[in-house]
N, C-alpha and C positions, 0 to 999 in steps of 0.2 A: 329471454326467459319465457319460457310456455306460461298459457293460458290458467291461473288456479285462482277459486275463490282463495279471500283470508279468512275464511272457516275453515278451508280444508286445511290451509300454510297452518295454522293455529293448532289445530287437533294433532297434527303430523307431531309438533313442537310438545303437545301437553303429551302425547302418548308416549313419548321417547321418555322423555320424565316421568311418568307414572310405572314405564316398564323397570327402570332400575330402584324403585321403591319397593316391587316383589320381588328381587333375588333373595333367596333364601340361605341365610348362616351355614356354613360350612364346617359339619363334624373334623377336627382337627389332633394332631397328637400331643404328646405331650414335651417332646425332647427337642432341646430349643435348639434351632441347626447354626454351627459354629461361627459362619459368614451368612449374608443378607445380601442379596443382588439387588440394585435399583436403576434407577433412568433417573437420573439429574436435569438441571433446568435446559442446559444444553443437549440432551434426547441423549448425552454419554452415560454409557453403564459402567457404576461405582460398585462397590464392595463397602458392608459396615459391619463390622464384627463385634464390636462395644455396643450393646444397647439394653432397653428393658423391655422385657416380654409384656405386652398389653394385658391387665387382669381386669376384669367386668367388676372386681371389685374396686378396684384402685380405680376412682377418677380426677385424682389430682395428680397432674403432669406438671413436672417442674425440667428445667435445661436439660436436655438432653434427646437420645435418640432411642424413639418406641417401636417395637414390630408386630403385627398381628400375625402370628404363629400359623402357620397353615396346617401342622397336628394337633392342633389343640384338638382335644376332645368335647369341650364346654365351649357352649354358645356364646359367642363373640357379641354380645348386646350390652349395652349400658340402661337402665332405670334411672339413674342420676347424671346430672348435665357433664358433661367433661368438661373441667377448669383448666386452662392453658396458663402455666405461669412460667414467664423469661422465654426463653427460646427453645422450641420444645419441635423435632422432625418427626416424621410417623413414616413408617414404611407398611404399606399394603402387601402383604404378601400372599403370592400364588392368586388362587382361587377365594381367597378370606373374604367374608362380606363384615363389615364392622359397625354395627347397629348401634348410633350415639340418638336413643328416642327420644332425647330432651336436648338434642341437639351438641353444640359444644362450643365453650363462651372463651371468645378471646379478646379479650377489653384491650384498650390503647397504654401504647408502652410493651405487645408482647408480641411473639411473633410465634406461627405454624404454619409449616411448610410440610409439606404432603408429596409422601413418591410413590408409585409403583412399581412392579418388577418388569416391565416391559416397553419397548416403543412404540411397537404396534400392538394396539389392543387385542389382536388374534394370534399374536407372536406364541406359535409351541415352545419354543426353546424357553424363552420368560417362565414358562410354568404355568401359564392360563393367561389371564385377559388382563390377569398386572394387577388384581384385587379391586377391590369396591370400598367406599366410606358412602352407608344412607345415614344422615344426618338429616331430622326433623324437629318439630317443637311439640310440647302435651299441649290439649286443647286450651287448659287453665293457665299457661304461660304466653298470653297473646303477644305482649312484647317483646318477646326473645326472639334474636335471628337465629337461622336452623346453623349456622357458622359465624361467630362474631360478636356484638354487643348483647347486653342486658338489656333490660327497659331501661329506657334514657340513656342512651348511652354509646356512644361510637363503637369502632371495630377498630381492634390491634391490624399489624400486618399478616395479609394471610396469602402464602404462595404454592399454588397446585401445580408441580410440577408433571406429575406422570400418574397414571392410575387413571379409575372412574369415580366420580364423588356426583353422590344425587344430594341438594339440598334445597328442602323445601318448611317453609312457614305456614305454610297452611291457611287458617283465618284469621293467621294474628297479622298485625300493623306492624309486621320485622319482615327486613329484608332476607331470601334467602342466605347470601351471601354479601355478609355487612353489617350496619349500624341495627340497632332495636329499634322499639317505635316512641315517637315524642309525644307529648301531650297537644302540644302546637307552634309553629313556627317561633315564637317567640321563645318555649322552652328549649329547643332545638339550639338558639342562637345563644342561648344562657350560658349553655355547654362550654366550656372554657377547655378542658380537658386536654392537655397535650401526648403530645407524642415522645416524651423524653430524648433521646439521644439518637433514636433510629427514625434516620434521614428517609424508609422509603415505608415511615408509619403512617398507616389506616390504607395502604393501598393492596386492593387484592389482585393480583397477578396468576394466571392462566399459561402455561407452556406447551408442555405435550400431550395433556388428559384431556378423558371425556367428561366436559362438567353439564351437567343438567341442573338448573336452579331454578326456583319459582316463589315471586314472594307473594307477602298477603296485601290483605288491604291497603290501597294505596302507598304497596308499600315494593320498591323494586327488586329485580330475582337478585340483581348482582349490583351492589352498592348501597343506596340510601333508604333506610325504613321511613314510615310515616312522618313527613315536614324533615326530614333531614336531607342533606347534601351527601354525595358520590366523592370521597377523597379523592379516590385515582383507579382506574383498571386498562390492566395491559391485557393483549391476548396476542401471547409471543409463539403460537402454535395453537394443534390440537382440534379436538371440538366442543362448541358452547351451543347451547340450549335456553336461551334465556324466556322467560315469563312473565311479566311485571304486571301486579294485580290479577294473581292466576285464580284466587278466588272466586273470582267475578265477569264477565268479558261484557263489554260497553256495548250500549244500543244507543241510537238516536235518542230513543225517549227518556233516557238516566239524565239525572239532574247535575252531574258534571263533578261529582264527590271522587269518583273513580278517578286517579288521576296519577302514580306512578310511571315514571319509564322500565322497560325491561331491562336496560344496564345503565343507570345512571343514579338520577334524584328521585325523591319519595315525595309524594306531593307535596306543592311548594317548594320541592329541593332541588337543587342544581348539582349537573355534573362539573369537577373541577377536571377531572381530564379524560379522554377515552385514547389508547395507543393498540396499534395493531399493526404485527408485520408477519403477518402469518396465520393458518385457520382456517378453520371453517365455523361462520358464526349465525344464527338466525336471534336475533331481540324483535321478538313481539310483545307491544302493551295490549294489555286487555281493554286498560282504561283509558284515560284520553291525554295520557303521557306519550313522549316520546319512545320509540324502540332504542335508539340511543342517546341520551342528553338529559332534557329536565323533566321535570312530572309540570303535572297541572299547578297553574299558578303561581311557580315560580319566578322572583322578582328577582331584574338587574338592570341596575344604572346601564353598562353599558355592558359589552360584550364582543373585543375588537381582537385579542390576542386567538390563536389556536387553540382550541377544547379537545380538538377530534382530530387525530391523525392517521390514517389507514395510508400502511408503506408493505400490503402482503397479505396473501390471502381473499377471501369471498365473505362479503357482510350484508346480511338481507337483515333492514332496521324495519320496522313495521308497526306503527299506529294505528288509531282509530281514526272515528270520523272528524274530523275537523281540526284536527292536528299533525303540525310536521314529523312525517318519518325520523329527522334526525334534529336533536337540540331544544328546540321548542316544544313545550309544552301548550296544549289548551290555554287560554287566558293571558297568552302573554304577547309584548308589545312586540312584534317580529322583526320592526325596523333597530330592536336594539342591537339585532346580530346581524346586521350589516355588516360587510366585508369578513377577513380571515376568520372564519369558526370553523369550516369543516376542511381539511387537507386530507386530499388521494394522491398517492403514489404510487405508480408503478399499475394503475386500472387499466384494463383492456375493454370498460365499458361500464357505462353506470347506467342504468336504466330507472325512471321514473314513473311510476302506476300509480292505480287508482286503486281502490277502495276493490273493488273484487279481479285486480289484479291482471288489468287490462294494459299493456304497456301506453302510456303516453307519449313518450319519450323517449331515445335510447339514443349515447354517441359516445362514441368513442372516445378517449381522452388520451391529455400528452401527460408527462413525468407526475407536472404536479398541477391539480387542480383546484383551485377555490371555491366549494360551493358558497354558496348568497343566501342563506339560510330563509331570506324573506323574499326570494324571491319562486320556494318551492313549498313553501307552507302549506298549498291543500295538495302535496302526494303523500298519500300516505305510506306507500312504500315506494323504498331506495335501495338496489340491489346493485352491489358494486363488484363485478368479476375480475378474478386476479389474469392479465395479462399471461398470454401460453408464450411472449416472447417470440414466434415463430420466426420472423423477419427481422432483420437486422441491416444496421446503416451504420455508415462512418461518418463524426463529424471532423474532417480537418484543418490543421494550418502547416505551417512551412518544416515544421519541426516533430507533428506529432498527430497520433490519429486517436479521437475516443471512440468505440465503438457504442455504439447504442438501440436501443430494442427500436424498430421501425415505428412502432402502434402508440408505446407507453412513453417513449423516449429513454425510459430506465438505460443509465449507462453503466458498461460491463467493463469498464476499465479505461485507463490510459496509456497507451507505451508509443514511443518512438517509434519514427518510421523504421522501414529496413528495406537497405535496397540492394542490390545484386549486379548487374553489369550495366542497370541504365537509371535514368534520374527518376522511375516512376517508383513506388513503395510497391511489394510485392504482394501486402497485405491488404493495404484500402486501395490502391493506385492512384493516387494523391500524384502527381506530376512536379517537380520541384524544377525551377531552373539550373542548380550547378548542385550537384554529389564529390567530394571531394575524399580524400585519402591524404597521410604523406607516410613517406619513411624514410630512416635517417639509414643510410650507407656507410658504412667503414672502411670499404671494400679495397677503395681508391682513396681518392682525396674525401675529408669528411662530406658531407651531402646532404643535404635535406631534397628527401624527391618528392615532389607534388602532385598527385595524379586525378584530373576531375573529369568528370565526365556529365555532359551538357543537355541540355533539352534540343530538341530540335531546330526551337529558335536561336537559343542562343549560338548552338552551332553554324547555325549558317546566318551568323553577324559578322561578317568582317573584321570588325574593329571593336570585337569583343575583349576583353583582356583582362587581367591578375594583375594588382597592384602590388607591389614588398614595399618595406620598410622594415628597418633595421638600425642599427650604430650610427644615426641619424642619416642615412642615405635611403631617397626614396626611387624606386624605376619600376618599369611596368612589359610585361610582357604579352603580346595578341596570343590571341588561341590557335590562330592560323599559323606563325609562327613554332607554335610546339610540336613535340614529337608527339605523334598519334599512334596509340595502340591498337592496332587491329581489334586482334584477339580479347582486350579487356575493353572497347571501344570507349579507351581513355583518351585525354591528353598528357604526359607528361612536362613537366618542369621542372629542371635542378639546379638548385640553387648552391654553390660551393660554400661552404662554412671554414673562417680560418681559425687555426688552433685558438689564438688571442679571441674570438669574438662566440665560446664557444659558449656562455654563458647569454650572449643577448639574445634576445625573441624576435622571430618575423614576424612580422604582422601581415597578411596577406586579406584583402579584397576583392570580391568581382565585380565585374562594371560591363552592361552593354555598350553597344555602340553608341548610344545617346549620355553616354557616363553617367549611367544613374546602376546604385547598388543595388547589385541582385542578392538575393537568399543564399545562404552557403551552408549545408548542410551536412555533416558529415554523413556515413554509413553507417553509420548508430543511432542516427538521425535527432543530434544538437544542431543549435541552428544558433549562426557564429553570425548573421547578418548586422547585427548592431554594431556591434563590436570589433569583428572582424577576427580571422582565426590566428592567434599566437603562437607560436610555439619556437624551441629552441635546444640545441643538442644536452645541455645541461637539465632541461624537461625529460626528455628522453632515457639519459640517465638515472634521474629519480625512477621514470615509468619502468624501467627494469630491474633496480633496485628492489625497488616494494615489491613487485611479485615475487620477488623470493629467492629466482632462479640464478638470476647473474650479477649477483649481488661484484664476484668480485671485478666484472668487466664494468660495472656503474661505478663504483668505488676507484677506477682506473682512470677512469674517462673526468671522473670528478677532481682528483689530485693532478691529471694533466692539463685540464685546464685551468686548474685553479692556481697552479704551478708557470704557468705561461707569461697568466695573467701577473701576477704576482711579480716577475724579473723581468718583465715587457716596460709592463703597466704600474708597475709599484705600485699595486693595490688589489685584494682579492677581490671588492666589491662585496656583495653579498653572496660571496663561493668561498667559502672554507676551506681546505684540502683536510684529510685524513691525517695528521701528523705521525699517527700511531703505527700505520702502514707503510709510509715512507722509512722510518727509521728503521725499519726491518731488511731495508735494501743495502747491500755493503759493498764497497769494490769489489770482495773476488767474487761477488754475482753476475759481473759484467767482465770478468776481465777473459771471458772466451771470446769477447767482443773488440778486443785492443785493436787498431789499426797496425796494419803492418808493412814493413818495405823493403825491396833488396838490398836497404842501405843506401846513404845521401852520397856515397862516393860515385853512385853511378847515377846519381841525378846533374840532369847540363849544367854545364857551366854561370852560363847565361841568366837560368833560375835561383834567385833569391834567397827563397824559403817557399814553403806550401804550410797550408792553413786546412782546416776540416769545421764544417757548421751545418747545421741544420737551419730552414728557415721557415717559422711557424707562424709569420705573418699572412702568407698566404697559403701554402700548403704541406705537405711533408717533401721537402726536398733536401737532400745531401750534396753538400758543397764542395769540392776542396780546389781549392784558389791558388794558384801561381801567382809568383812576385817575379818581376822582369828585372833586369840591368838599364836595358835601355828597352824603347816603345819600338822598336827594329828588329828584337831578338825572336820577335814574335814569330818572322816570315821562314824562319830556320829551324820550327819546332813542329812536328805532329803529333795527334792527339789520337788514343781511341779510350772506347768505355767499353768493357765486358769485350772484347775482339772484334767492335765493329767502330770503323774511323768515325771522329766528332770531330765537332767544330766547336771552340771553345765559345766561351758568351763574355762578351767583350766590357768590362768593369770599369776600367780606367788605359792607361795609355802603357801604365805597367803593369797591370792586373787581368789575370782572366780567369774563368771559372768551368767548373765540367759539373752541368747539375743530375742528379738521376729526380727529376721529379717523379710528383704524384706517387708517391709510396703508399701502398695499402700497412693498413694497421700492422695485417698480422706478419707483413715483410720489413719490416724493419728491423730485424736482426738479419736478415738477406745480403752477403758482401756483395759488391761490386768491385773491380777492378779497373783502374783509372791506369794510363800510361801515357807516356810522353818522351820522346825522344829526337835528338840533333842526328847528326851523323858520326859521333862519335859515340854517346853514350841512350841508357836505357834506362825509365827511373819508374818503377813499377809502386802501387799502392792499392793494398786492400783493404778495403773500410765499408761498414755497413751505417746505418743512423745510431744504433747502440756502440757501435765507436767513438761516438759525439757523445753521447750519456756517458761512457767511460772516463769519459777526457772530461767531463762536469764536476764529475763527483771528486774526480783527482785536482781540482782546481783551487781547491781551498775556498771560494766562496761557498758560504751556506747556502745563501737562495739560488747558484747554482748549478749548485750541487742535490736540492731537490729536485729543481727540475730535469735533472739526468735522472733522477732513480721516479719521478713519476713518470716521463719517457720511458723509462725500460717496464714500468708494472703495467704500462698500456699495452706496449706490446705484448707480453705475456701474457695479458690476462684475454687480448683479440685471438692471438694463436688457441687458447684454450677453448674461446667463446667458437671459433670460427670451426674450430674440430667436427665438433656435434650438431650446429645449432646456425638455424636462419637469425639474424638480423631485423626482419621485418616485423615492424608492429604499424597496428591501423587504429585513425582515431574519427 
């Protein structure tokens, strides 16, 4: 902060307040315009089209919403005090200056809330500078605040959203903005007077306006008149001008009467809270109060809670001689505001001076600061700059990055890592040991594929490895051992899922070489390291489900397994099938699928009977099994599958079988043709897996006979899925 006396900071502060006391009333029309534009507490521009035209003769305001006319032709002044009764808004309009000479009384229990027509005070579109309210007091009404209380008497809620409002007390013992003046501390305390039913009464609240206030005799601009207490003031934007004890300004040789803060208590009076997150704000006392906190000679037992919270914006508090810039007042015991009274947030620098504005002090600060209120008692000024934020840091852990302002510490958020082909984040570069993926396959045999992708180290650990667990069986597989993606410079792993176990979860862990758990993070950046990561094809199902898209391939996959489960396992577990969707399935939906033969008369001799099955313990394979005579008939039979010779798979001593394993989903309606022949005869069969769902359904068992027709709506529904649409999703 440059070099300036606190005469010249002071005069700066009186001038700006004295200049919006000359703006002169604006000749106006008469024809009252249909809508009213204003700026809300939020800086949003609203529309009010109900409201009543402001008349110099009406100054009683009762609920509702008032405009000052910008055609009015007749002077916008009041001679008599404006009385605010219930909840009563005002809208400044255009160019209007609204001259309440006797001020305007809002006792406790009422509330006035004040807009203008613009956000920025120079805003052309607004119409002008957003209007003016000059509210002062007659010389004869010393007690009266220029905004607020009677003599004796507190202040209702009073909230200046938008606009310019100048109010000044002049040489009476009333705040500008706030309570009247007491006779003495002890009439002050008499004061019982509640706030009825509004939770944020006697607090005056500052958003996006220019306020200039100044009170009288020991009495502060903004808050508490002579011996009374500061309810509450916000300054949630805008600019403040505050004056405490503007009457008068403190010399060495004054006997210590002088004694308001500029936003807080009236001497002897204490602020109950100061809040700021936003602004620009200057409180200068004249007297030997606080610029913000208590006036002179305020008592308190103790003082260990927060009073003072700056979370935004720039606050120059400024005292006199021998009094703290913030809190303390003249004559009081300093060690009672030891520890939390003053909290900064978000400062890029507090600076501490002297009496003619010499820095003493200046540092820099993190997030949140605790001044020590007794430990700065002779600076008279405290000038707290809002961080520009220019620099910026990451704080990280395994799963997630906060970003945060370098200077103030203010943080800008939290989100998940995000990574890309390697384990570092793209965004903080935060390093993680193991990045991981899966996705479930249809394609072939069901599939869970795992693909992770390593740190350096752990890459080149040997005996690095993935733990599974599942349907109570645990095994483990090296990194070394996996297929490496070049091109994605992954690891993969697949793990084969059987129709029956399509419901249980894997649990997967990483482990270096020394078996101790690493971090496992997915590409969304969760972090599964506690826990380890679960997942399972009936997950997968849901996870497609819900999004909306393939609703009927999850709904497929759901009744097939749950169908599995169910005539394996006699039990669905907690998988359900779709009953609703199965009954929609009927033989002649399968019967393009019948197996077929050139007839048993040209099947050998020596062969039995032949059988047809699917086997969904382990993967999708099609069965069909010869029955022998004798375990010798064997050595006289050849096999092929599809026109290429096989070798049967050998069952029992008169049993053998010809499998077409690993069927993809959406081939399972796919024939195959199986053959077998002596030298005399030729015994030909064509059958797909929905030839086995045919032969279910015609079996007269109910359970299955479901499970042929959820077998056939898998398939169907993979052929439709498989048409259009990838399969892959990542977690």
């Amino acid at each position: 902060m440059k070099k300036k006396s606190i005469k010249r900071v002071l005069s700066m502060v009186v001038g700006t307040a004295m200049l919006l006391s000359l703006i002169p009333a604006t000749v106006l029309a008469d024809d009252p315009l249909p809508s009213v534009r204003y700026v809300d507490s939020n800086g949003q521009y609203q529309t009010c089209s109900s409201y009543s035209v402001v008349d110099a003769t009406d100054n009683e305001w009762e609920t509702g919403w008032y405009v000052v006319e910008s055609n009015d032709t007749k002077k916008v002044g009041f001679q008599d005090r404006i009385e605010i009764n219930g909840d009563v808004k005002l809208i400044l309009n255009d160019t209007t200056v609204l001259h309440a000479l006797r001020g305007i009384h809002v006792s406790p229990g009422n509330r006035l809330t004040i807009y203008g027509r613009s956000i920025d005070l120079q805003d052309p579109t607004g119409g002008g500078p957003g209007g003016t309210l000059v509210a002062s007091t007659a010389p004869n009404e010393y007690d009266y605040a220029a905004i607020g209380g009677n003599a004796r008497e507190k202040n209702g809620t009073i909230t200046i959203c938008s606009g310019r409002v100048s109010a000044e007390s002049g040489d009476t013992g009333a705040a500008g903005i706030g309570t009247g003046n007491y006779t003495d501390r002890q009439d002050y305390l008499a004061d019982t007077t509640g706030y009825g039913n509004d939770p944020m009464g006697g607090t005056i609240t500052i958003c996006k306006a220019y306020v200039a206030a100044r009170g009288g005799y020991n009495a502060a601009a903004i808050g508490g008149g002579d011996y009374a207490d500061a309810q509450g003031v916000m300054v949630k934007g805008g600019t403040v001008r505050a004056i405490g004890n503007a009457n008068k300004q403190q010399t060495k040789a004054d006997d210590g009467l002088i004694g308001a803060a500029a936003i807080g208590g009236g001497r002897e009076g204490c602020l109950t809270m100061f809040g700021m997150n936003g602004g620009d704000v200057i409180a200068a006392s004249c007297g030997i109060g606080s610029g913000v906190g208590d006036g002179y000679g305020a008592s308190r037992t103790s003082f260990r809670n927060r009073a003072i919270g700056v979370s935004g914006g720039s606050l120059l508090s400024i005292s006199s001689w021998g009094t703290a810039a913030m809190m303390g007042g003249k004559g009081q015991d300093m060690s009672k505001f030891h520890n939390s009274v003053v909290e900064v947030y978000d400062a890029g620098k507090i600076s501490y001076l002297d009496v003619d504005g010499w820095v003493e002090k200046s540092e820099t600060v993190e997030r949140v600061v605790t001044l020590d209120i007794s430990e700065y008692k002779n600076h008279n000024l405290i000038y707290i700059e809002p961080c520009d934020h220019a620099e910026h840091t990451f704080v990280c852990d395994a799963s997630s990055h906060t970003e945060k302002c370098a200077t103030c510490r203010t943080s800008f958020g939290t989100e998940k890592h995000h990574f890309l082909d390697n384990s570092v984040c793209e965004v903080c570069g935060y390093e993680v040991p193991v990045v991981f993926g899966v996705q479930p396959y249809l394609t072939g045999r069901i599939t869970l594929s795992y693909f992770f992708v390593l740190s350096d180290t752990m890459k080149n650990d040997p005996n690095a490895y993935v733990s599974f667990t599942s349907s109570g069986k645990s095994w483990k597989t090296k990194f070394k051992d996996a297929e490496y993606l070049t091109d994605d410079h992954a690891f993969r792993i697949d793990v084969p899922v059987d129709a029956m176990n399509l419901a249980d979860s894997i649990v997967i862990n990483v482990f270096n070489g020394n078996n101790e758990k690493q971090a496992l993070v997915s590409r969304s950046g969760q972090n599964y390291a506690d826990t380890g990561f679960s997942y399972s094809i009936k997950e997968y199902a849901e996870h497609i489900n819900a999004n909306g898209t393939y609703g009927d391939l999850a709904t497929a996959i759901y009744n097939y397994g749950a169908m599995v489960c169910k005539y394996f396992k006699k039990s669905y577990g907690a998988w359900e099938p779709y009953m609703s969707e199965l009954a929609q399935v009927t033989e002649e939906d399968l019967a393009p699928y019948a197996l077929s033969t050139n007839g048993k008369s040209n099947r050998p001799d020596c062969i039995t009977r032949t059988t047809i099955c699917v086997s969904f313990d382990s993967d999708n394979t099609l069965r069909i099994t010869y029955y022998l005579n004798n375990a010798s008939d064997i050595e006289n039979l050849t096999f092929t599958l599809d026109g290429q010779p096989f070798t049967p798979k050998k069952l029992s001593d008169k049993a053998y079988a010809i499998d077409v394993e690993n069927i993809a989903a959406p081939d399972l309606d796919v024939p195959h043709t199986f053959v077998v022949s002596d030298s005399v005869k030729t015994y030909t069969i064509e059958a797909s897996a929905m030839s086995y769902a045919l032969t279910s359904i015609k079996s007269g068992n109910d359970k299955r006979a479901n499970l042929g027709k959820a077998f056939y709506l898998y398939n169907q529904a993979a052929n439709a899925f498989f048409a259009t649409q990838s399969n892959e999703t990542e977690y």
